[in-house]
N, C-alpha and C positions, 0 to 999 in steps of 0.2 A: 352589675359586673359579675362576671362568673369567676367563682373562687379556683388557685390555678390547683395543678394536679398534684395530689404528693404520695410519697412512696408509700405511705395509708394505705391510698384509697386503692392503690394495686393489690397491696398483701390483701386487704379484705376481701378484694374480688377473686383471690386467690392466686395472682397473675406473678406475684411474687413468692418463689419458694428456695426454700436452703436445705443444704444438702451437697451432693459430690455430683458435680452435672461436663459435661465433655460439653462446649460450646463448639457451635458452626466454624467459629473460625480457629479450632481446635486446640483452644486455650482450655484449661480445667478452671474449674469457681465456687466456692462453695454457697451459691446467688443464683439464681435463673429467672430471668422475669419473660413471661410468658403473655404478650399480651395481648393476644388475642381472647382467654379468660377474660379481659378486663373490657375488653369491645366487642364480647357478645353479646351485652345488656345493651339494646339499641340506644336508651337513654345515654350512659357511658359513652359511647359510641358519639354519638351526638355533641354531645358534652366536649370531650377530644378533639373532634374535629372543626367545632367554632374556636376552641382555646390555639390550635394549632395557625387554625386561617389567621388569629388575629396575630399573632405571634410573626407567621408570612408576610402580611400587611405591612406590621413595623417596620421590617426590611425592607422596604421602598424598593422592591424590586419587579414590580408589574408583569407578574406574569400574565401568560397564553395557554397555560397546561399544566396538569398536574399530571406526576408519572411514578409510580411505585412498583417496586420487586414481589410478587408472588411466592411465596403466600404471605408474611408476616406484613406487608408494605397495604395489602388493598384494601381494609377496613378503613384504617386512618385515611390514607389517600383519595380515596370515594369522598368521605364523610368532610373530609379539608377541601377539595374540588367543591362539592356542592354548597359548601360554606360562600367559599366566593365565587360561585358561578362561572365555574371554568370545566370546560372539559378534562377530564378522565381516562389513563389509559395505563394499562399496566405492562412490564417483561419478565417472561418464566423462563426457565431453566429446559434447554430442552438440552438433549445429548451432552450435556458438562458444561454447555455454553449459556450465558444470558443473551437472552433475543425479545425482539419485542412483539405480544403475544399475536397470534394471528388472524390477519383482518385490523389492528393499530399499524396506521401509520403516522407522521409528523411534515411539518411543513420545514423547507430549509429556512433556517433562522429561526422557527418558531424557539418562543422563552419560555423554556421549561423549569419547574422546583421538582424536585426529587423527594419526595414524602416514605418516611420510614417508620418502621415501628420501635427499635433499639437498634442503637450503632455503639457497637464494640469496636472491632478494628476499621469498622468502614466498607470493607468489602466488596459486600453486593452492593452499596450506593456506589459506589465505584465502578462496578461492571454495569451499572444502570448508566452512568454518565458518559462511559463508553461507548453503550449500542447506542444511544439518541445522538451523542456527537458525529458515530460512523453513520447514520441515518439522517443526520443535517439539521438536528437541533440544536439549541444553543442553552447551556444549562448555567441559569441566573441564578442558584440557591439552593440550598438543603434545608430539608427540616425532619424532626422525630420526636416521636414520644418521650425516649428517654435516650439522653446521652450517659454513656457509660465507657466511652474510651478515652478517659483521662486527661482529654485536651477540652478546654474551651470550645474550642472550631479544629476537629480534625480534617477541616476539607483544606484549608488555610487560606486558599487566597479564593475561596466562594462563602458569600455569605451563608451562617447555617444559625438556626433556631432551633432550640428542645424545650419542653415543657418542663421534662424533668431530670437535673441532672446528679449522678448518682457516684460512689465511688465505692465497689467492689473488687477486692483482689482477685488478680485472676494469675495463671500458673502457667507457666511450659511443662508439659506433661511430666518431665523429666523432676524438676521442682516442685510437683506439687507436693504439698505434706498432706494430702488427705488421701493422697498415694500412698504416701510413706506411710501411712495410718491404715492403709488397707481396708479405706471403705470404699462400698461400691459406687461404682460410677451410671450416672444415666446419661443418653442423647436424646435430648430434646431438641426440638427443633424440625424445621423442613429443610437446611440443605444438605446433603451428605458430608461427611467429615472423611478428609484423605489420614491415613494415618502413616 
């Protein structure tokens, strides 16, 4: 049996840092987990994506597809697809919209899981489960690396699996004390932040 992930094995990889970071979904945090540092070691990588398929498994949800958000979503998702031998397909960001990337298409009905890297508010799995549903898929499940937005299952009525689940305070800009504190802020990440 493979031992599961823990927030360890990210800080060592570096994937975990602190500090004053402006998250995607434009919350402030003094936390960023980055983890794509942690799934550039293909072993890691590896590792992740059988812990995640078995995780999928357990949810007795049979899927047809794996589908992940570009960039943070297509390490894990590849490496969880090829775990359980499903096909692979990713949605990027083009003009402010999520679409699905060009040349993926989906069958009507086909059963999709939705494979993420870190979910805070949810977001882009959310505008993930929107383009497959307008495109005729049927989305059975979520899963990620690390859940970080303070619910159990922020999907609620889809089942959802994390590897690793984490509790960092996170701020309305307006609230944050590292504001108040006047230290500087980084954005990390690949989706742009509206301010």
């Amino acid at each position: 049996m493979t031992t599961p992930l823990t927030l360890d094995d990210l800080t060592a990889a570096g994937a975990h840092r602190r500090g004053h970071f402006r998250l995607s979904s434009g919350l402030h945090s003094g936390d960023y987990l980055q983890c794509a540092l942690f799934l550039a070691d293909p072993r890691r990588a590896e590792r992740a994506g059988r812990l995640l398929a078995a995780a999928v498994s357990r949810l007795e949800v049979e899927p047809e597809l794996i589908v992940s958000p570009a960039l943070g979503g297509l390490i894990i998702g590849h490496e969880t697809a090829r775990t359980l031998e499903l096909p692979f397909i990713f949605t990027e960001r083009q003009e402010g919209n999520m679409t699905l990337r060009r040349g993926f298409a989906v069958r009507s009905g086909q059963r999709a899981v939705v494979v993420e890297d870190v979910v805070t508010t949810g977001k882009s799995t959310r505008e993930v489960i929107e383009v497959l549903e307008k495109a005729g898929a049927r989305v059975i499940a979520l899963a990620s690396i690390v859940n970080r937005s303070g619910s159990e299952n922020p999907f609620d009525n889809l089942p959802y699996a994390a590897l690793l689940t984490v509790s960092f305070p996170t701020w309305d800009p307006a609230q944050c004390p590292l504001c108040a504190e006047g230290r500087p802020i980084e954005k990390p990440g690949s989706r742009p932040v509206s301010l």
